[in-house]
Each structure stands twice: as C-alpha cells, then as structure tokens.
C-alpha positions in Angstrom: -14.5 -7.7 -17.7 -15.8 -10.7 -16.0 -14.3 -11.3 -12.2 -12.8 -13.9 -11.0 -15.3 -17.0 -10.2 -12.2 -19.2 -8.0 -9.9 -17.5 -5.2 -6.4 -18.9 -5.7 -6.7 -21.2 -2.6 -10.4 -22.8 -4.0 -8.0 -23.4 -7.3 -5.1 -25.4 -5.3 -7.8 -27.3 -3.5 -9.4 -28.5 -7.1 -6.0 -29.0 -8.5 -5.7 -31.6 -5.4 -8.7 -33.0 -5.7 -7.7 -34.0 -9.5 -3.9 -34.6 -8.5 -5.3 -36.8 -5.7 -6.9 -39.3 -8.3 -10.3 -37.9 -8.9 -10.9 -37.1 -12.9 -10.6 -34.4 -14.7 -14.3 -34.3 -16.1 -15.5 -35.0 -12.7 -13.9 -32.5 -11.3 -15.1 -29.8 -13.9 -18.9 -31.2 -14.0 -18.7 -31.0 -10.1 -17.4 -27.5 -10.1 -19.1 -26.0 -13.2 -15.6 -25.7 -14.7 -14.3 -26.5 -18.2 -11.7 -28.9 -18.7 -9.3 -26.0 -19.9 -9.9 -23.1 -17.1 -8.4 -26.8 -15.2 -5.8 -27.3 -17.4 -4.9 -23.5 -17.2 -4.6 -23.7 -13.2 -2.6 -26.0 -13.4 -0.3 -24.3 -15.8 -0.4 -21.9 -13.2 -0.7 -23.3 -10.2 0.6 -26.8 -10.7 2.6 -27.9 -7.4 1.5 -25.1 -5.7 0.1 -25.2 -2.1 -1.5 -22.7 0.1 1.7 -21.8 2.0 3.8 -21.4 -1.4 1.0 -19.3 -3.1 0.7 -17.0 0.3 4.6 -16.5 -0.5 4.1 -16.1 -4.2 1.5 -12.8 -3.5 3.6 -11.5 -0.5 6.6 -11.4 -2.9 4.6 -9.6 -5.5 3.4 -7.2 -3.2 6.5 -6.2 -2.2 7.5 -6.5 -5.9 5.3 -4.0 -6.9 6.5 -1.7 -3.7 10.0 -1.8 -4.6 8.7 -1.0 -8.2 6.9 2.5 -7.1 10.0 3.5 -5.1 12.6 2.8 -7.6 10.2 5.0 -9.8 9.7 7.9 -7.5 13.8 8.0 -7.2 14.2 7.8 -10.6 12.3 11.0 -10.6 14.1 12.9 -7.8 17.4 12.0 -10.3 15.9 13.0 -13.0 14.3 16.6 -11.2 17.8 17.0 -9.4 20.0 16.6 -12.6 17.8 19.1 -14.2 18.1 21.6 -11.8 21.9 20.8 -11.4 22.8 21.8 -15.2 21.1 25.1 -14.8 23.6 27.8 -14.5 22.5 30.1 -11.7 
C-alpha cells in the first residue's frame, strides 16, 4: 500500500491556502495534487485547524485505549464466569 504523501497539518495548511481565496487548480498544480485528493481533505478536514485536529488524534488515541481495556475486561468476565459455573 502506498503511504501517506501529506501529514494532516501540511493538508489544513493547503485547505487554507484554497479557503483563503487561492484556486483549486492552482493549488493542486502547485502541490502535485489532484483536484479530488483536495476535495477529499476537505471532506475530511474541512474547518479543521491545527489545534482541533491535535484534539481529534488525542481523542482517538485514548479511544483506542479505552477500546483495549474494555476488551481485556471483557475477558477477565468471560474467564471468571467460566470458572465460576464449574462445580468443584
């Protein structure tokens, strides 16, 4: 799979630039783009800035976290349950 060309704060700033007044096909030829990778950002990323998407990843981290943990108890229930309806 091909990586990522953009970082997510290179994206705002080119989603500024064309927000700002600047074209869309000037944008793209000055940044090797296509006009729909642009039009896909800004599905993405439209009204974002760099504060709000440092917020958005910090709350998916922790997301995913809370995820793994709520797992691994789900686990411990599951083990303890088990061992619980064993007559000993």
């Amino acid at each position: 799979m091909k990586g990522k060309r953009f970082k997510e704060e290179q994206i705002i700033r080119i989603l500024q630039e064309v927000d700002g007044g600047k074209a869309v096909a000037e944008v793209c030829r000055e940044y090797g783009v296509s006009e729909q990778s642009v039009y896909r950002w800004r599905s993405l990323y439209g009204g974002m800035d760099l504060a709000e998407l440092r917020r958005l990843k910090q709350l998916e981290e922790e997301n995913r976290r809370l995820r793994a943990v709520v797992a691994a108890q789900a686990v411990d229930i599951q083990i303890l349950k088990e061992v619980n309806s064993k007559k000993w």
